[in-house]
C-alpha positions as CSV (number, residue, x, y, z in Angstrom):
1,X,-20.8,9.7,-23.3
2,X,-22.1,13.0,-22.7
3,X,-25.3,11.4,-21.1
4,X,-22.9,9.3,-18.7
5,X,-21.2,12.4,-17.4
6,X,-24.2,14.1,-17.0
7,X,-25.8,11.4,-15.1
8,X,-22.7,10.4,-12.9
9,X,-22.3,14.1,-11.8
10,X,-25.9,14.2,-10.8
11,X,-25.4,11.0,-8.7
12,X,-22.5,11.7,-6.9
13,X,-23.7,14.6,-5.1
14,X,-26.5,12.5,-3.7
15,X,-24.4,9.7,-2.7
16,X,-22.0,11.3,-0.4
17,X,-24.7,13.0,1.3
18,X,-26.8,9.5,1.9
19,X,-23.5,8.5,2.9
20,X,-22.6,10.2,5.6
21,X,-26.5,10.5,6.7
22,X,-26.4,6.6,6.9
23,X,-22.5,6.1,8.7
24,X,-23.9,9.0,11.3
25,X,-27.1,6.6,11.9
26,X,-25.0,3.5,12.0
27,X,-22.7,5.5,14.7
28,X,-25.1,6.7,16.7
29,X,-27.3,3.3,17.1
30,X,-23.7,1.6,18.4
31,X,-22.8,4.7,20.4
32,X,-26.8,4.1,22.5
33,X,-26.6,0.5,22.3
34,X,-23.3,0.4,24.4
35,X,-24.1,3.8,26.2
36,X,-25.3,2.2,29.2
37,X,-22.3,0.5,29.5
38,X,-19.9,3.1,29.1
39,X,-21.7,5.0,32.4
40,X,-21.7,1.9,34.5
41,X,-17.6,1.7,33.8
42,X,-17.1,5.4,33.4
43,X,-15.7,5.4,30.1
44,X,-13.8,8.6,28.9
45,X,-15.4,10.6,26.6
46,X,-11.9,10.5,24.3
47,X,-12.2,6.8,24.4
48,X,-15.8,6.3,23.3
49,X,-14.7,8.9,20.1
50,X,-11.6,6.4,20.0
51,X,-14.4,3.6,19.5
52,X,-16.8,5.5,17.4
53,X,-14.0,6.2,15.0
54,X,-12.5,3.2,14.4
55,X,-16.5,2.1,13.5
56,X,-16.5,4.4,10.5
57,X,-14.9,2.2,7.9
58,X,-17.2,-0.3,8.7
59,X,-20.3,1.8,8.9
60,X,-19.3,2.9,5.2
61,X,-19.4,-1.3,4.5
62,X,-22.9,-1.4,5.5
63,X,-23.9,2.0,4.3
64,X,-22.7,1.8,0.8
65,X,-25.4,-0.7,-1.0
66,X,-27.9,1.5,0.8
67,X,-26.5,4.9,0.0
68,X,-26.1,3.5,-3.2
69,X,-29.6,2.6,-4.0
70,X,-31.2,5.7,-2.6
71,X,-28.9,8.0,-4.5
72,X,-30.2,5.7,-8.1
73,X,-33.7,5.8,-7.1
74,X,-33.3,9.5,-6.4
75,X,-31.7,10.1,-9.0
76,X,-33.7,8.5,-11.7
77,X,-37.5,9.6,-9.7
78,X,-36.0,13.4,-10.2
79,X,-35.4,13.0,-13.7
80,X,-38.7,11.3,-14.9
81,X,-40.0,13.8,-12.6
82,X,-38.7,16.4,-14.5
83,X,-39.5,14.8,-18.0
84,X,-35.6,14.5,-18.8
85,X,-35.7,11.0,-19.3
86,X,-39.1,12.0,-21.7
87,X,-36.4,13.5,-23.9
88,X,-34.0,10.8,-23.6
89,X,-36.6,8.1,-24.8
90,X,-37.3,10.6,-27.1
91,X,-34.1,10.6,-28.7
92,X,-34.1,7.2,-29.2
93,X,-31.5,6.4,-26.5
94,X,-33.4,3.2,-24.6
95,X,-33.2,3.4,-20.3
96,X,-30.8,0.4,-20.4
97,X,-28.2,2.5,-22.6
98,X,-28.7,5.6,-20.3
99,X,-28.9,3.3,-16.5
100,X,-25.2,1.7,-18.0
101,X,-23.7,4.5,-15.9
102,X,-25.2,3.6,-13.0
103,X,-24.2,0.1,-13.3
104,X,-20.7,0.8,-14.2
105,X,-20.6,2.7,-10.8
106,X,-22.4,-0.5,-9.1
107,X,-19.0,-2.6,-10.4
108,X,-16.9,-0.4,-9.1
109,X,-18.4,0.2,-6.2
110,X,-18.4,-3.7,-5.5
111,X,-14.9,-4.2,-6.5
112,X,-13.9,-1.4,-4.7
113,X,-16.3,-3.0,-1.5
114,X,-14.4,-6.4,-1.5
115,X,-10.8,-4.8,-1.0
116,X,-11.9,-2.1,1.3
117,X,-13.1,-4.5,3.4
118,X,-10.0,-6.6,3.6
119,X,-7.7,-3.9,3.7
120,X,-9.4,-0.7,5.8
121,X,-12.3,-2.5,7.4
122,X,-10.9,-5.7,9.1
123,X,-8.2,-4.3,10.7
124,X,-9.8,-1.6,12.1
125,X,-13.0,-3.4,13.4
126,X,-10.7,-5.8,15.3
127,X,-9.0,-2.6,16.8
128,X,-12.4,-1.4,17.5
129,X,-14.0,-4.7,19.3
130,X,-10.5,-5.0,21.1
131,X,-10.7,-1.5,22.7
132,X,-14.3,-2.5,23.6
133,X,-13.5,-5.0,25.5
134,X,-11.3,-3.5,27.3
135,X,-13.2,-0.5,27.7
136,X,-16.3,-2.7,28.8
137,X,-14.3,-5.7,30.5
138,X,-15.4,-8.0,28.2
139,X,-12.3,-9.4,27.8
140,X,-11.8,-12.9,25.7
141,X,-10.9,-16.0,27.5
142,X,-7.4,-17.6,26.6
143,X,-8.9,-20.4,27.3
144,X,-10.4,-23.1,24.7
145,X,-12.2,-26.0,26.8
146,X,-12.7,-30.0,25.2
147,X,-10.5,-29.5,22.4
148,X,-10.5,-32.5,19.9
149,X,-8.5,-32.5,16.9
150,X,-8.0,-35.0,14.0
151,X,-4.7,-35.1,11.9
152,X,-3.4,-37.6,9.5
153,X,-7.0,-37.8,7.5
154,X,-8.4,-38.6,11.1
155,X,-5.5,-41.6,12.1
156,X,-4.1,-39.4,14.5
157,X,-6.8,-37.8,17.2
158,X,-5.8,-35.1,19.8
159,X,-8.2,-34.8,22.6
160,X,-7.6,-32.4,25.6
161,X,-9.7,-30.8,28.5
162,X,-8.6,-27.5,27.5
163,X,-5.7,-25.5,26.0
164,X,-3.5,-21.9,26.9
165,X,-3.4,-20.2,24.1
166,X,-0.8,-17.7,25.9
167,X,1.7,-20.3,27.0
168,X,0.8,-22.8,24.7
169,X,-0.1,-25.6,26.8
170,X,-2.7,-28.5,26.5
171,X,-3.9,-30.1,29.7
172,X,-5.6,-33.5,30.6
173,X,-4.2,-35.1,27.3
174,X,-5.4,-38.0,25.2
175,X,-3.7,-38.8,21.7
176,X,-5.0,-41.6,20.1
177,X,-3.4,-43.2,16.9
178,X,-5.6,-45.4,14.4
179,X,-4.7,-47.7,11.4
180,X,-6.3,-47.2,7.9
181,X,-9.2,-49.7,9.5
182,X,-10.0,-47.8,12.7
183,X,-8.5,-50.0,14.8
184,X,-6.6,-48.8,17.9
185,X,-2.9,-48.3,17.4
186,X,-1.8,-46.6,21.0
187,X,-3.3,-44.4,23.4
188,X,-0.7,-41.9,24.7
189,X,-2.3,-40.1,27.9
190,X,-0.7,-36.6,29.8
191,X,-1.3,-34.0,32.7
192,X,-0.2,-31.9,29.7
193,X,1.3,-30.7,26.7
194,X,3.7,-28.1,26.4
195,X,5.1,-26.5,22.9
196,X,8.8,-26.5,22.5
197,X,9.3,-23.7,20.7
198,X,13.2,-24.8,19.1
199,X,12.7,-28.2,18.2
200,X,8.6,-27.2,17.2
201,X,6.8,-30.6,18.7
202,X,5.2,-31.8,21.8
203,X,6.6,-32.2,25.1
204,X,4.4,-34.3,27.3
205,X,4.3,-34.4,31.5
206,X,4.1,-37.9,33.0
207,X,3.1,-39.9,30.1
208,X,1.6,-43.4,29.8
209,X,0.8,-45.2,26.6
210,X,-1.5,-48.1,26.1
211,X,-1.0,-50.6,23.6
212,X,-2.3,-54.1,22.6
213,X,-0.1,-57.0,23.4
214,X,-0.6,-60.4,22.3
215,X,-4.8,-59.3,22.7
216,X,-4.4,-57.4,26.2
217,X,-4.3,-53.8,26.5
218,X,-1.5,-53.1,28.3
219,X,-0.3,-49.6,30.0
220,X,3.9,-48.0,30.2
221,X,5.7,-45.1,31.2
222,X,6.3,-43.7,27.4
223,X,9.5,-42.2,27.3
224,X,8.5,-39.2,24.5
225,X,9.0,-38.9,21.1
226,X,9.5,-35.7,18.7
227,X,6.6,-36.4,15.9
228,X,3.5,-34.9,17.5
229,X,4.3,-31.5,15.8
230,X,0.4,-30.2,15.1
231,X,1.2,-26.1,15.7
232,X,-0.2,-24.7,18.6
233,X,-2.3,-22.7,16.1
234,X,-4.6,-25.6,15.0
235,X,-5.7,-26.0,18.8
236,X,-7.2,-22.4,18.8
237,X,-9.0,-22.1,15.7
238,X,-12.6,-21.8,17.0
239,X,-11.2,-18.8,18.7
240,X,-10.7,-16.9,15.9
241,X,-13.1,-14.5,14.1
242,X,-13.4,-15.1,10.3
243,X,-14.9,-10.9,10.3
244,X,-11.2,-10.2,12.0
245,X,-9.4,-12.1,9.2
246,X,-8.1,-11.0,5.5
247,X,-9.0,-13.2,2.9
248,X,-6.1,-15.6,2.5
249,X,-6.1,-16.1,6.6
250,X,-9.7,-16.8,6.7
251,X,-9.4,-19.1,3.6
252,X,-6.5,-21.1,5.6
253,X,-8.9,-20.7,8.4
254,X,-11.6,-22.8,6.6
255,X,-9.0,-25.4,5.7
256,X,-7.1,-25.8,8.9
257,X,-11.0,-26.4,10.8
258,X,-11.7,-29.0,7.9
259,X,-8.4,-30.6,8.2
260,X,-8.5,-30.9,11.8
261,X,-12.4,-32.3,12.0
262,X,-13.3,-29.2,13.5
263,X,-16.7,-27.6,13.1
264,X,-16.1,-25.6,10.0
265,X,-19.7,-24.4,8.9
266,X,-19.7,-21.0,10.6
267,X,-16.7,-20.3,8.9
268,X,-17.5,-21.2,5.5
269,X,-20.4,-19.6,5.8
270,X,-18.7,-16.0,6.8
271,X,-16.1,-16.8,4.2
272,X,-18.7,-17.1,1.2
273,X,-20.4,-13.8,3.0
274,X,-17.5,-11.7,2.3
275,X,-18.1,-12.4,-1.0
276,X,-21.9,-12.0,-1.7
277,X,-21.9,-8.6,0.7
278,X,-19.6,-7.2,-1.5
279,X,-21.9,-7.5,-4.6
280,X,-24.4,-6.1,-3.1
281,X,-23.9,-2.9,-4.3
282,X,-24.0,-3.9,-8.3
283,X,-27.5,-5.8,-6.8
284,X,-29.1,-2.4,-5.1
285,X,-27.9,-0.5,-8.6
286,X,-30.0,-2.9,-10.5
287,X,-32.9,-3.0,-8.1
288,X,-32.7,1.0,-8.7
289,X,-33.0,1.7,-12.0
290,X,-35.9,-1.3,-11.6
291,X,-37.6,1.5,-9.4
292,X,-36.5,4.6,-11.3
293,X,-39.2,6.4,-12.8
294,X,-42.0,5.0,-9.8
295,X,-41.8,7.7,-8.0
296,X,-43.4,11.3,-9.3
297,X,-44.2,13.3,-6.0
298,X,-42.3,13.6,-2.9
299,X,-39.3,12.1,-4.5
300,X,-37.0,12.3,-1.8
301,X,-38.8,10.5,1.0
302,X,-40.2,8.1,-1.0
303,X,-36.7,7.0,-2.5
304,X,-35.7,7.1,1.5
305,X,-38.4,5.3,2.5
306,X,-37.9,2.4,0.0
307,X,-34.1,2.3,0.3
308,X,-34.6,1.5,3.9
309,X,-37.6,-0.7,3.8
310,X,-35.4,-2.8,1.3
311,X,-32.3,-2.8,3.2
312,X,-34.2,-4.1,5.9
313,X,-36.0,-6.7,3.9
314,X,-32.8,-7.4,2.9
315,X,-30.9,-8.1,6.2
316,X,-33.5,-10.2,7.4
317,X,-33.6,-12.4,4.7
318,X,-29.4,-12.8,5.4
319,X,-29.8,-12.8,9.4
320,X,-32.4,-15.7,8.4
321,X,-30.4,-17.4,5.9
322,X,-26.8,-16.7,7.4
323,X,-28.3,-18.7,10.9
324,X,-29.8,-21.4,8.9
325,X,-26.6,-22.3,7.6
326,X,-24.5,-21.8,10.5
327,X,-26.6,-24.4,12.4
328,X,-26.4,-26.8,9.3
329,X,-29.8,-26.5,7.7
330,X,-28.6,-25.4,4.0
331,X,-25.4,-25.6,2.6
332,X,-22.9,-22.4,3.6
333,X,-23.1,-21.3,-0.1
334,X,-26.9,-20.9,-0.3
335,X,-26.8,-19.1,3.1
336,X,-24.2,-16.3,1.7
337,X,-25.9,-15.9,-1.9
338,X,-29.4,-16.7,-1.2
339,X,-30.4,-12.9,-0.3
340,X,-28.6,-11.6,-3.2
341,X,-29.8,-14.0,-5.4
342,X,-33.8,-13.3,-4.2
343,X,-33.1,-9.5,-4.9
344,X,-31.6,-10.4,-8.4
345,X,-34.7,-12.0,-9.2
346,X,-37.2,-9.3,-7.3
347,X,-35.3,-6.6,-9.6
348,X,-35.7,-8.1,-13.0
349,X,-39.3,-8.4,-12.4
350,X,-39.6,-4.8,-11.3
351,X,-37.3,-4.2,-14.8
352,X,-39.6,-5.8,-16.8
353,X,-42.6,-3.1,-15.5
354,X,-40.3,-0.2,-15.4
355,X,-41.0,3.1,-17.1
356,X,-38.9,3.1,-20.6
């Protein structure tokens, strides 16, 4: 117990100043990458601080796991440098007893990573890409072109050339209605769709339906009807960003896409990220105390100096993995664990040579 103090009040120290050092780097590689920008549209210097500030929660997502494993490796390089940890073994007190510490901190810290993400970091990074946009023009299009959407396990297919999301109208309509063979049922065709917002269904302009009759295909005036009642919503799915929903929207998200045949893969995929970045931080503990001990001169750079080459290593294998199964090649699953599942492995082999 007295070991656990000892070694959590050495850590902390550490970890709030890789902390800010790493939010700082994050800030300033967003601030240049979008400075160029800001000049050509004469951005207020108020309303770049406006931007940069509403980055900070998320900057703390991405600089924790790193923060986290520099601070370890410091941490644990200072002490074997300083023969502490000789005293400890010493004692009889194997590294795995004195490291639980550490990886009490790393469940915490990915515990606390999940929520703080849903709660502090989502809502501010869409305020933050929303004031962007504006402040750059880059405003997003209310428009979603060659929408096609299946309901009633497929029986029922909406098809239009594109759909308001302001006013909640589909134009160039097709709705085609199927029987449990595939066969054609109707074909009800529009100039468009609007939404009535009371009665919650489909009002269609100048309809005609086509519908067999006695083995001709034959074409009416349809007169309307009150069951097409899909919500709006489902027609402006892929216009959503997973990263800009908490976790039960997003999981509806996911659903809704599937339900409605849309393309779904990307996000899955983001929705099995949110959980494998947050356990990154119990991953980078582990890979830590792996390296602890490695390290006996210039401590400090050398636990910077790895920290970053492995959070590099890191988001490249994700970038690599995350694409791959956005475009279909692996399953969503493997895309989101794979990295953390390679460093899992790449730290108990580094355990298994560490300094006890």
């Amino acid at each position: 117990m007295i070991l656990d103090k000892y070694l959590a009040k050495q850590f902390f120290p550490v970890f709030l100043v890789a902390v800010c050092m790493f939010i700082l780097l994050l800030l300033m590689i967003d601030l240049f990458t979008n400075l160029a920008r800001y000049l050509n549209y004469e951005v207020a210097a108020f309303d770049v601080l406006r931007v940069s500030l509403l980055y900070i929660p998320k900057s703390f997502s991405y600089a924790l796991p790193v923060s986290l494993l520099f601070a370890a490796a410091y941490i644990l390089g200072d002490l074997f440098a300083r023969n502490e940890l000789t005293s400890v073994f010493a004692a009889g007190i194997p590294f795995w007893r004195f490291s639980v510490a550490l990886v009490v901190i790393g469940c915490a810290a990915s515990v606390f990573a999940f929520f703080f993400d849903d709660i502090v970091v989502i809502p501010t990074l869409k305020m933050k890409n929303d004031l962007s946009s504006v402040l750059l023009h880059q405003q997003r299009s209310q428009f979603q072109a060659d929408i096609v959407v299946k309901a009633k396990n497929g029986q029922l297919i909406y098809a239009a050339d594109y759909f308001d999301t302001v006013t909640k109208t589909m134009h160039g309509v097709s709705i085609i209605e199927q029987d449990e063979k595939g066969n054609l049922v109707y074909l009800i065709r529009a100039t468009k769709a609007e939404w009535n917002e009371f009665d919650e269904y489909w009002e269609f302009a100048s309809p005609v339906i086509y519908e067999w009759n006695n083995g001709f295909l034959q074409y009416k005036n349809y007169e309307g009807s009150n069951k097409f009642r899909e919500e709006p919503e489902t027609f402006r799915r892929n216009l959503v960003n997973v990263e800009e929903l908490h976790f039960n929207d997003a999981l509806m998200l996911v659903y809704d896409l599937k339900m409605a045949g849309l393309p779904y893969t990307n996000a899955l995929a983001d929705f099995h990220h949110r959980f494998s970045f947050s356990t990154v931080s119990l991953v980078v503990i582990a890979l830590s105390i792996s390296m602890g001990g490695r390290f006996r001169k210039n401590i400090m750079l050398m636990s910077l100096l790895s920290s970053l080459v492995a959070a590099v290593v890191f988001y490249v294998i994700e970038m690599i993995s995350m694409m791959m199964a956005r475009l279909g090649y692996i399953h969503p699953f493997i895309g989101a664990w794979f990295p953390v599942f390679t460093f899992i492995v790449v730290g108990l082999m580094l355990l298994r040579t560490a300094k006890t």
